[in-house]
C-alpha positions in Angstrom: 61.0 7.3 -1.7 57.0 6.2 -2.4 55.3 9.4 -3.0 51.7 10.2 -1.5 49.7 8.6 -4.4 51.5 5.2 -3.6 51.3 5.5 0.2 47.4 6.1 0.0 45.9 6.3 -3.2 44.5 9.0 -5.2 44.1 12.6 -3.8 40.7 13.8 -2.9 39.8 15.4 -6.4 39.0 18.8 -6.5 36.0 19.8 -8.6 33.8 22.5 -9.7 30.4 21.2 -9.5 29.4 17.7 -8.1 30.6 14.6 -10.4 27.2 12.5 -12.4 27.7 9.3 -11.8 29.5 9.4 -8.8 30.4 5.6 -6.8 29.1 5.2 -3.2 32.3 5.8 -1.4 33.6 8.9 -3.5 35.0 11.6 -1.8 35.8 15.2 -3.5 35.4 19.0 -2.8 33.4 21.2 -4.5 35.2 24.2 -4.9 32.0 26.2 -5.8 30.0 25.7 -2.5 33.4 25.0 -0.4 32.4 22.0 1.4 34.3 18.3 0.8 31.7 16.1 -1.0 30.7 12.2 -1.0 28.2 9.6 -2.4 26.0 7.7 -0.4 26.6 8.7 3.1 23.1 7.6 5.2 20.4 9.8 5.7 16.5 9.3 7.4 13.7 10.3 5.7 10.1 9.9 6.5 7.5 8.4 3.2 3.8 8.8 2.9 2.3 5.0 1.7 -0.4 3.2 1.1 -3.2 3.5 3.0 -4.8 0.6 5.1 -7.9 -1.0 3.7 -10.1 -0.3 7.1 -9.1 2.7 8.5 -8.7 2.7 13.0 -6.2 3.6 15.9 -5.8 1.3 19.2 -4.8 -1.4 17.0 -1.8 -3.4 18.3 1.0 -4.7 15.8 4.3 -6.8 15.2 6.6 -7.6 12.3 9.2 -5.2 10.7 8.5 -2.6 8.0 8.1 -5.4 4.9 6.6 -7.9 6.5 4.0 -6.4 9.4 0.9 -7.1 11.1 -2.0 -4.7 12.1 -4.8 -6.1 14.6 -7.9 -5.0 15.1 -8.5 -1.5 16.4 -11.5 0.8 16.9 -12.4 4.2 14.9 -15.7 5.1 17.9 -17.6 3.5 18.4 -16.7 0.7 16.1 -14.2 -2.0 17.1 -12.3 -4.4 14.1 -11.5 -8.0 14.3 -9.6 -7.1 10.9 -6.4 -7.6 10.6 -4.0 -6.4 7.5 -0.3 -7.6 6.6 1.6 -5.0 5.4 4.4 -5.9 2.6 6.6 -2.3 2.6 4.7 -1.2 -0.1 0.8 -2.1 0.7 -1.5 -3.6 3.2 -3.7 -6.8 2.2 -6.1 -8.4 4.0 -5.5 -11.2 6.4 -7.2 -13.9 8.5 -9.3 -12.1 11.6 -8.7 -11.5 14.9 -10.8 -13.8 16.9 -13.2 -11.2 18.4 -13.2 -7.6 17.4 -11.3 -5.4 20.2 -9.0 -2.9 20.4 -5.7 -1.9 22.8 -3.9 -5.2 22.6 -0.1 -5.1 22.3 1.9 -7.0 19.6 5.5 -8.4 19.7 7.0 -11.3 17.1 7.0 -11.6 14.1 4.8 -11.6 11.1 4.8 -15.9 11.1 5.0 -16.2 15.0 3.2 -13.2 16.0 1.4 -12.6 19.6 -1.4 -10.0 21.0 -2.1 -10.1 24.0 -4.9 -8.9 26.4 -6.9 -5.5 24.8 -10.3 -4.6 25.5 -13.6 -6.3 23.9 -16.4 -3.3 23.6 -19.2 -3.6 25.7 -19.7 -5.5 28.8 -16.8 -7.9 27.7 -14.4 -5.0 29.0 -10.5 -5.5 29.6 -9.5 -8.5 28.9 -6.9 -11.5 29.4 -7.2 -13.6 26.8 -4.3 -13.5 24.4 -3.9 -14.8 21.0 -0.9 -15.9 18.7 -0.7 -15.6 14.9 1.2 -18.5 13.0 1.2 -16.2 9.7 -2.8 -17.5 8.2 -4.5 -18.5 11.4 -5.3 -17.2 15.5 -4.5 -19.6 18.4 -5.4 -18.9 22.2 -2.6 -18.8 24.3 -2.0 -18.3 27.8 -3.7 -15.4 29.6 -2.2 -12.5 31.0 -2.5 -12.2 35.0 -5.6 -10.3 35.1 -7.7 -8.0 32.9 -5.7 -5.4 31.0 -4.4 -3.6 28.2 -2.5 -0.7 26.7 0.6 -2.5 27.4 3.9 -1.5 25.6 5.4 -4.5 24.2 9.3 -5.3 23.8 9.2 -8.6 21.8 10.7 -7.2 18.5 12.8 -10.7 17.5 10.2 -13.6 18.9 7.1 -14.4 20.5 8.7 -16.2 23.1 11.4 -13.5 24.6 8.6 -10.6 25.1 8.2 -8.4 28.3 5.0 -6.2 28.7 5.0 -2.5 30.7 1.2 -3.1 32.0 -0.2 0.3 31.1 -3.7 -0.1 32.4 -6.1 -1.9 34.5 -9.6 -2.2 35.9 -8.0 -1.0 38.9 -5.1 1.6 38.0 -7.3 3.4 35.2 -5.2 6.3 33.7 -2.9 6.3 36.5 -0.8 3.6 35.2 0.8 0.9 37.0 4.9 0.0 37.5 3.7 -3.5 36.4 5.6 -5.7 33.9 4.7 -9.2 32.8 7.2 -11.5 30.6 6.1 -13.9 28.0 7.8 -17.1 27.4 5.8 -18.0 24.2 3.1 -20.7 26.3 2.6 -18.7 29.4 2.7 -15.0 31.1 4.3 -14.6 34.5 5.4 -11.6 36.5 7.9 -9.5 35.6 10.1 -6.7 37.7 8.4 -3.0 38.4 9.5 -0.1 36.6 10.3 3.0 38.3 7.8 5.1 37.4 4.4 4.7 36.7 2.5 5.2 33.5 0.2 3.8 30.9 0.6 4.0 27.3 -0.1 3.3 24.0 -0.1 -0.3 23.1 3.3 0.3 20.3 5.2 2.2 23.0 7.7 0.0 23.5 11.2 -1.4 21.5 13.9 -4.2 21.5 13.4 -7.8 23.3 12.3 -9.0 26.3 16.1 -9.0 27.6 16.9 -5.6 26.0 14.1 -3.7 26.3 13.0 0.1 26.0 9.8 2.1 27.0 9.4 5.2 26.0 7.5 8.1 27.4 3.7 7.5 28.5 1.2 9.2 30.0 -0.5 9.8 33.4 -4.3 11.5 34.1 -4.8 14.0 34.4 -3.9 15.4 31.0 -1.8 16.4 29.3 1.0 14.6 31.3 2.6 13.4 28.9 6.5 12.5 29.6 10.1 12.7 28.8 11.4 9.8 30.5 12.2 6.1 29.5 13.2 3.2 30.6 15.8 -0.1 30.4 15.3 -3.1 30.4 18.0 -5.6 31.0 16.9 -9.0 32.0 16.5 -8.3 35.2 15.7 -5.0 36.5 14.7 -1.5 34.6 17.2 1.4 34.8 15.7 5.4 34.3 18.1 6.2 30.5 18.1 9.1 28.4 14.9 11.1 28.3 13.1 12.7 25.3 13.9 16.4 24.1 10.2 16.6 23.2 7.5 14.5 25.5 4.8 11.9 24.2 2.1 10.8 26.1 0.9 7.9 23.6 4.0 7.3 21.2 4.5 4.7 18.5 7.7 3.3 18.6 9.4 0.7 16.7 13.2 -0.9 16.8 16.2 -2.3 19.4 17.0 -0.9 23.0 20.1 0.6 21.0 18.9 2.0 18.1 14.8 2.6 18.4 12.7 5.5 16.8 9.6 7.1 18.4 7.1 9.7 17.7 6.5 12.9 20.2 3.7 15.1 20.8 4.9 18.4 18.9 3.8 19.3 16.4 0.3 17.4 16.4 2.3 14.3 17.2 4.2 14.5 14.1 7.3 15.0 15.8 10.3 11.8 16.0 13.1 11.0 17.7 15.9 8.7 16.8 17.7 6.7 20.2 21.3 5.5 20.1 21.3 3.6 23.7 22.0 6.4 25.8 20.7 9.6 24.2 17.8 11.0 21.8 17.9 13.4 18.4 15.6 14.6 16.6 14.2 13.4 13.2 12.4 15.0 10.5 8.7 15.4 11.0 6.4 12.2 9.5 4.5 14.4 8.0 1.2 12.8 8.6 -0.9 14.8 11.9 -2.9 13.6 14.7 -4.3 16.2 16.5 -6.8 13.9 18.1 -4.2 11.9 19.8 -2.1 9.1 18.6 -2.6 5.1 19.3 -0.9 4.4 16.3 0.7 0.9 14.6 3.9 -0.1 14.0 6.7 -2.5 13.1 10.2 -2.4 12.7 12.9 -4.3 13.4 15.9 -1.6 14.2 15.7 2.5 13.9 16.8 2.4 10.0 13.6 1.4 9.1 9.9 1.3 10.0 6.1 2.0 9.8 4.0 3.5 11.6 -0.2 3.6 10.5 -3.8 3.4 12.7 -3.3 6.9 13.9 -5.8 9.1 15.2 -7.9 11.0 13.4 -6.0 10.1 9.7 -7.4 6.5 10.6 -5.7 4.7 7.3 -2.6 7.3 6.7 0.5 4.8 6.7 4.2 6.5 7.1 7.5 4.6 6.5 11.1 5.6 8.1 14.1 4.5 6.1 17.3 5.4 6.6 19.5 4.9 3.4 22.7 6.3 1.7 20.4 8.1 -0.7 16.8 9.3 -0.9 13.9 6.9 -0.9 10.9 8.2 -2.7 8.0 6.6 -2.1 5.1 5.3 -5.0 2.9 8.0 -5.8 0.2 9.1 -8.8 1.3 12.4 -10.1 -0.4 14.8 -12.6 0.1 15.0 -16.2 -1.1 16.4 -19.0 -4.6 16.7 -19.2 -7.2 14.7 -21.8 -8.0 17.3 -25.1 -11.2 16.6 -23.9 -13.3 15.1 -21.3 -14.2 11.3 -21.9 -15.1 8.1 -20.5 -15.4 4.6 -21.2 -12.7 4.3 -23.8 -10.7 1.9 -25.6 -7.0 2.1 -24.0 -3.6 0.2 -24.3 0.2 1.1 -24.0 2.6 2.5 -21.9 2.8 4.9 -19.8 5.3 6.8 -22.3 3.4 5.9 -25.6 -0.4 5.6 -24.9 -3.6 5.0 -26.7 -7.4 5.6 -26.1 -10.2 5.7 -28.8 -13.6 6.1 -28.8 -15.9 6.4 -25.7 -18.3 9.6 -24.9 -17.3 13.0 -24.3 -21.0 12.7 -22.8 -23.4 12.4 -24.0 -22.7 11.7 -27.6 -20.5 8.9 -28.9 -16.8 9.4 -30.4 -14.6 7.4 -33.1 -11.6 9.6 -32.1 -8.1 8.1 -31.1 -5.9 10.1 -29.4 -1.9 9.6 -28.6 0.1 10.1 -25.5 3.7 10.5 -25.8 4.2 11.3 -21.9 3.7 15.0 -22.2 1.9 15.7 -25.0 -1.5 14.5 -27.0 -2.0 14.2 -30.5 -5.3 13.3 -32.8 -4.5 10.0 -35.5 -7.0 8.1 -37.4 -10.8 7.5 -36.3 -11.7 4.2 -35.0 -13.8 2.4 -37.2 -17.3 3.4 -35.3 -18.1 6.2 -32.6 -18.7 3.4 -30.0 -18.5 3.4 -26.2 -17.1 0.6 -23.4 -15.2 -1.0 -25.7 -11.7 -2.1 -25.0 -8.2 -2.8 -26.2 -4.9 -4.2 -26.1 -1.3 -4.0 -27.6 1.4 -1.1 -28.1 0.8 1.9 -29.8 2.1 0.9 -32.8 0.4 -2.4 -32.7 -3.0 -2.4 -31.2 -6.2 -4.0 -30.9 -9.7 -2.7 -30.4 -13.1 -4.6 -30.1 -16.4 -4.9 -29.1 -18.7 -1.5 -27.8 -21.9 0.1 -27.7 -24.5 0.8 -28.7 -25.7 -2.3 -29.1 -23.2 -4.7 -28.4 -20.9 -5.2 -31.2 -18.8 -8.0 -32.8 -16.9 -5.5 -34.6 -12.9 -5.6 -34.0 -9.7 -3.1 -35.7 -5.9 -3.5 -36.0 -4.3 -0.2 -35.4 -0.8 0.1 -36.7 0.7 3.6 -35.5 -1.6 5.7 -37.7 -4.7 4.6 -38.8 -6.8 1.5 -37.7 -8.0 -1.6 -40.2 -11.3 -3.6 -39.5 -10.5 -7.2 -39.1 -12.2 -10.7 -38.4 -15.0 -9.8 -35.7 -15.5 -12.0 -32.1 -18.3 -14.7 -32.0 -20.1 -13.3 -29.6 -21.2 -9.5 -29.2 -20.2 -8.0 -25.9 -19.1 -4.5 -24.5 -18.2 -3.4 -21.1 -15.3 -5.7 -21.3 -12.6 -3.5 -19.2 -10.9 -0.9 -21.5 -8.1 -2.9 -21.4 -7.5 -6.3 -22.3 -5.4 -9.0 -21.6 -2.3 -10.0 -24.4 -1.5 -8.1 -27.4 -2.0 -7.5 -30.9 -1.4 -11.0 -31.7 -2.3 -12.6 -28.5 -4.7 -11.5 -27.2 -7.9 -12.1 -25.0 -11.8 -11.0 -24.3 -13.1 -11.4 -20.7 -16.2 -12.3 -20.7 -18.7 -8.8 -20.8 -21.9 -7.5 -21.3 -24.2 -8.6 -24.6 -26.7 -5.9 -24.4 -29.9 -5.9 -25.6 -29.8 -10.0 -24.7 -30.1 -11.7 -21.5 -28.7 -12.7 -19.3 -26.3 -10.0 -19.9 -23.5 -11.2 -18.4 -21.2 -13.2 -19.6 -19.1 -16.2 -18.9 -17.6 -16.4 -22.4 -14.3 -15.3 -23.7 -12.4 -15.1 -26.4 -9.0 -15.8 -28.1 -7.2 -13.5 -31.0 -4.3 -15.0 -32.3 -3.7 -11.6 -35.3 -6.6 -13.0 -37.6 -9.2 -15.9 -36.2 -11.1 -15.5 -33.0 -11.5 -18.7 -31.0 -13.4 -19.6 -28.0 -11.3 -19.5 -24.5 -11.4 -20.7 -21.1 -14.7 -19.9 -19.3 -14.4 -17.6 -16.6 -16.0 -19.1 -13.3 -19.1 -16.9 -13.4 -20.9 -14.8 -15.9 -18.6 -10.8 -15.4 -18.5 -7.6 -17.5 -16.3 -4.6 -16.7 -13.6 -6.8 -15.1 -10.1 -5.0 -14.9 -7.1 -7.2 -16.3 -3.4 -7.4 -17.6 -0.8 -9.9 -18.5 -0.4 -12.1 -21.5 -2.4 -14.6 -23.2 -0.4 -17.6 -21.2 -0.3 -15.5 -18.2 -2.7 -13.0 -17.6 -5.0 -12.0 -14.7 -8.7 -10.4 -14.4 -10.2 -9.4 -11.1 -13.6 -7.0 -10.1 -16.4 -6.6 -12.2 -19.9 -6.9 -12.6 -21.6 -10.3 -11.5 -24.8 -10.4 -13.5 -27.2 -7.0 -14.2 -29.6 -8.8 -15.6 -33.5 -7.1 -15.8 -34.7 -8.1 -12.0 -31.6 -9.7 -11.0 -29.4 -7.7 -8.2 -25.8 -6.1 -9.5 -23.2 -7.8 -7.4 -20.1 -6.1 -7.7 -17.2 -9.0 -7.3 -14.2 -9.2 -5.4 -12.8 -12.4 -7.0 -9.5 -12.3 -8.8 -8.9 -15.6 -11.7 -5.8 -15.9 -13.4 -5.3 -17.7 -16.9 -2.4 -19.9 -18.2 -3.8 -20.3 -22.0 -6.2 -22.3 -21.4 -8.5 -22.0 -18.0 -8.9 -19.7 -15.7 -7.7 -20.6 -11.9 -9.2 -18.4 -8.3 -6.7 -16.2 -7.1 -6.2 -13.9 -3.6 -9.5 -11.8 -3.9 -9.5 -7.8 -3.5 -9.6 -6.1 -0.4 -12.8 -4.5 -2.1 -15.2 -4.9 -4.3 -14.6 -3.1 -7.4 -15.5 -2.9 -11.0 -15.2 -0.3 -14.1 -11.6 0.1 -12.6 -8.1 0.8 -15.1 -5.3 -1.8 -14.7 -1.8 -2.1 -15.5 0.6 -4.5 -15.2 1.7 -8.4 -15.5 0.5 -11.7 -13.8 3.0 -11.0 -10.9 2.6 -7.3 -10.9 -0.7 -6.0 -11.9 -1.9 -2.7 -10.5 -5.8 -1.9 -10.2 -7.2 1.6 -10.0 -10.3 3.8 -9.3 -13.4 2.4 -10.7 -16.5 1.8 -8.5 -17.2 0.0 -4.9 -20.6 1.3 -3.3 -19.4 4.9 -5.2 -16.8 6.5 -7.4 -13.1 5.9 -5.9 -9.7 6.8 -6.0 -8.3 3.9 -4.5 -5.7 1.6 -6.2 -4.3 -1.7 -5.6 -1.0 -3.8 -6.4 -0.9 -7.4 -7.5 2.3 -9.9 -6.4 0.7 -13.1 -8.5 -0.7 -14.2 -5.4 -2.6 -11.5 -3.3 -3.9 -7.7 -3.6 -2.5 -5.0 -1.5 -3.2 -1.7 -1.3 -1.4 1.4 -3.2 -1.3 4.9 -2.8 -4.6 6.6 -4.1 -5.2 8.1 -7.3 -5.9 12.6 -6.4 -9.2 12.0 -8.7 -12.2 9.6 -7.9 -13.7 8.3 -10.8 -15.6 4.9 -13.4 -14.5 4.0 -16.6 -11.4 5.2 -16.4 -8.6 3.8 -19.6 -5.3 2.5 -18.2 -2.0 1.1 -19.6 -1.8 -1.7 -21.3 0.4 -4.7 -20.2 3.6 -3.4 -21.9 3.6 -1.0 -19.0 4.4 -2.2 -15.7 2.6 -2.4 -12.5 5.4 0.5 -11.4 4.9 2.7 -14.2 0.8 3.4 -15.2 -1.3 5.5 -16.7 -5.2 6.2 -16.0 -7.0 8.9 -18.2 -10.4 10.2 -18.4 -13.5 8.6 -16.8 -16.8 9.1 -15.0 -16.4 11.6 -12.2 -20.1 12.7 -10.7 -22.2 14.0 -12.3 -19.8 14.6 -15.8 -17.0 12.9 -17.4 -12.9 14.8 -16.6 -9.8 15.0 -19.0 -7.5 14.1 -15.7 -4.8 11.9 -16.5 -2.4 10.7 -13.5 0.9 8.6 -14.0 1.8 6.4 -11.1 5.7 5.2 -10.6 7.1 3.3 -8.1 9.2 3.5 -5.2 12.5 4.3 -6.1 16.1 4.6 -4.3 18.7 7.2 -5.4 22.1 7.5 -3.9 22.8 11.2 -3.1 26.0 13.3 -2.0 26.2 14.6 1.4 28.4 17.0 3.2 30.7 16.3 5.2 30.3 18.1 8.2 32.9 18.2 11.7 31.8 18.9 15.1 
């Protein structure tokens, strides 16, 4: 007779301590904590993220979580016509609303997106008009019957299967109305009334316009915020499920069967999760809006989302992801500080094995070079002069340093692991070139810079290192200095900088990015910002950018795809002149050290990794 083994397989194993390395799948019981064990079942989680480049609330939205769209919005008493696409991991700038407003509702997609109605601040009022997005450009569409907005949108799939709870009008007010309009992706028409009247905010809604949800709302006078929600199914709405925990102007994102929504408690940083019949509570988002909520958000079903445009944290962005493991989201982190404070160094590496020499410890000058090994810093040989806004390139066994100040220099040194070696010097003197270059030891390339005491300053010229001869490169569009860059010789990028600081002349801080295949140098998506004296990290196709200067000192970083800038999650420290990885570390994994923080240099150093997923093991609970 077939024993148990053959019937079924192997026996659950029973184990002292959880297995390493277990499959997804694996079951056991850990006889230590007496519960039965296995890898990967789901679990939620809420993320902090990037923050958006303009911070607002009332803004409306569409899209899921990698691949969503936030339009316009106000932060009082300004209204935005901005609009940002968010990629799951940062927001980027996109084409413009056609008028700056705030309250319109979203539904589609990120490529065949709609808003429609809003308000326009000033006399303009509520308004009608409604637009559609076709991914890089705004279209007029048809108009909504009459002036209104703060509607809650169910339109999750299309533009063209959308129905609207009407939250507001000239004539309702705060009261809110039972009035739903449908969209068939030309023209708005009237839709059946819900049974109870409310307004809410314009992301208060989930699913399509034949399996719809709204959820909660709010009537005057405050704080009535509410419990209950609604179905829609084609044809009529039916009362469903109500909220433990009410919300008076929720974000929601999702399907009529499987939506997520934030509630009022705690400072609207309560969520709860919706199955198609009843609601559970989530984990808090961790991101607080005392001031009231009018948030953003996208999402295609309740496993994952964003939310962002919250009231008062204006930029704060949170993501939902439910996963069989833990999802930690990119962050800078602490490390080891600087042995002492410095700025506008030479850098290059990884973020495991990093380099920076010379710069000022402010005010003098230092030749110093100083390793990183990812926890600890040790002193090697000098540089070959105590120089400042130099730069570099290469590994930390196989580096490159040129140029300085003071005055410009011409000077260049091969380091080799220990101690550096002068070599063939550039054509052209220059400093505040970035403190890293693009390429390596044997590849490498200059980016234009600054040839103090000539003028114009400012440079156009750059230059080529091939491990013994310099030769003269592509010319970069317009004359730059203290441009941040990574990549290769045959595929590298530069972006920010100086324009021209010429005696008289104004300094224009750039936004343009350029990248260069060998040879010339070709326009690229331009930064959401301004930005120069900023570290970088990374290759053509993923670069990072961080802190350096706008209008002041800034933490802010940015990620590069080869093609356009999106915004990271900030550095803890503002600061100029900071030394980053070099392009052997990438855009995931980078270092910034040092720099100019107001009115004195710092020894910070922050590491920044990417997001990462890790299958974990669950118990398995009955009930």
């Amino acid at each position: 007779m077939a024993g148990y083994n053959e019937i079924r397989g192997l026996r659950v194993k029973y184990l002292s301590d959880d297995p390493s390395g277990a499959e997804d799948g694996q079951v056991w019981y850990n006889s230590a904590t007496g519960n039965l064990r296995v890898q990967g079942i789901g679990a939620g989680a809420w993320s902090s993220s990037a923050s958006m480049i303009t911070g607002r609330y009332t803004a409306g939205s569409f899209g899921i979580q990698t691949a969503a769209v936030v339009v316009a919005g106000s932060q009082p008493p300004t209204a935005y016509s901005n609009v940002e696409e968010y990629n799951g991991t940062g927001f980027s700038a996109a084409t413009a609303y056609p008028a700056a407003g705030f309250s319109g509702s979203g539904a589609g997609t990120e490529t065949a997106g709609l808003i429609a109605a809003g308000r326009f601040p000033g006399p303009g009022g509520m308004q009608a008009t409604s637009f559609e997005y076709d991914g890089s450009s705004w279209s007029p569409t048809g108009s909504t019957p009459g002036a209104m907005d703060n509607l809650a949108s169910c339109g999750t799939e299309t533009q063209s299967n959308v129905i609207f709870a009407v939250g507001r009008t000239p004539a309702s007010g705060n009261s809110g109305t039972t009035t739903s309009i449908k969209y068939n992706g030309s023209v708005f028409s009237g839709g059946p009334s819900l049974n109870t009247a409310r307004m809410y905010n314009v992301s208060s809604g989930a699913g399509t316009g034949t399996a719809g949800l709204v959820i909660g709302g709010f009537i005057d006078p405050s704080p009535n915020a509410m419990t209950n929600c609604e179905e829609f199914d084609g044809s009529s709405w039916t009362n469903t499920g109500a909220l433990n925990v009410a919300t008076g102007f929720s974000t929601a994102f999702g399907t009529q069967t499987d939506a997520v929504t934030q509630v009022n408690t705690p400072d609207y940083q309560g969520s709860e999760q919706y199955n198609g019949s009843t609601w559970t509570a989530l984990p808090d988002i961790g991101v607080a809006s005392p001031g009231g909520l009018y948030g953003a958000s996208a999402g295609a079903t309740g496993d994952s989302g964003m939310i962002s445009a919250m009231s008062p944290t204006w930029d704060k962005t949170a993501e939902w992801n439910f996963a069989a493991g833990t999802v930690t989201a990119g962050a800078w982190s602490s490390a080891t500080a600087m042995p002492e404070k410095n700025y506008g160094a030479g850098s290059f590496g990884s973020q495991d094995a990093y380099l920076y020499f010379g710069g000022s410890p402010y005010p003098a000058k230092t030749d110093a070079t100083r390793e990183y090994d990812g926890t600890n810093w040790t002193t090697t040989g000098n540089y070959t002069g105590s120089l400042i806004y130099l730069g570099g390139c290469g590994t930390q066994t196989a580096g490159l340093g040129s140029g300085g100040f003071p005055p410009a220099h011409t000077a260049a040194a091969e380091y080799d692991g220990s101690s550096w070696t002068a070599v063939n010097s550039m054509s052209q003197a220059r400093m505040n070139t970035g403190s890293t270059y693009v390429g390596i030891q044997t590849a490498a390339l200059v980016v234009g810079g600054d040839q103090f005491p000539s003028t114009p300053r400012s440079l156009t010229a750059c230059e080529e290192y091939d491990g013994t001869n310099w030769s003269t490169g592509g010319v970069w569009p317009t004359p730059v200095q203290n441009t941040a860059q990574g990549g290769t010789q045959a595929a590298g990028w530069a972006a920010g900088g100086l324009k021209d600081s010429s005696p008289g002349s104004p300094n224009v801080t750039q936004d343009a990015t350029n990248e260069y295949n060998g040879t010339a140098w070709t326009g690229s998506g331009a930064l959401p910002t301004a930005t120069m004296r900023a570290g970088s990290a990374g290759t053509q196709t993923a670069g990072l950018l961080f802190a350096g200067i706008n209008t002041a000192n800034t933490a802010t970083s940015y990620s590069y795809d080869g093609t356009a800038w999106a915004t990271n999650p900030s550095m803890a420290t503002a600061r100029q002149s900071i030394g980053g990885a070099g392009v052997s570390s990438p855009g995931t994994a980078a270092i910034g050290a040092g720099g100019y923080v107001s009115p004195n240099t710092t020894t910070a150093v922050e590491e920044f990794t990417g997001e990462t997923s890790t299958a974990a093991a669950q118990t398995i609970t009955v009930s």
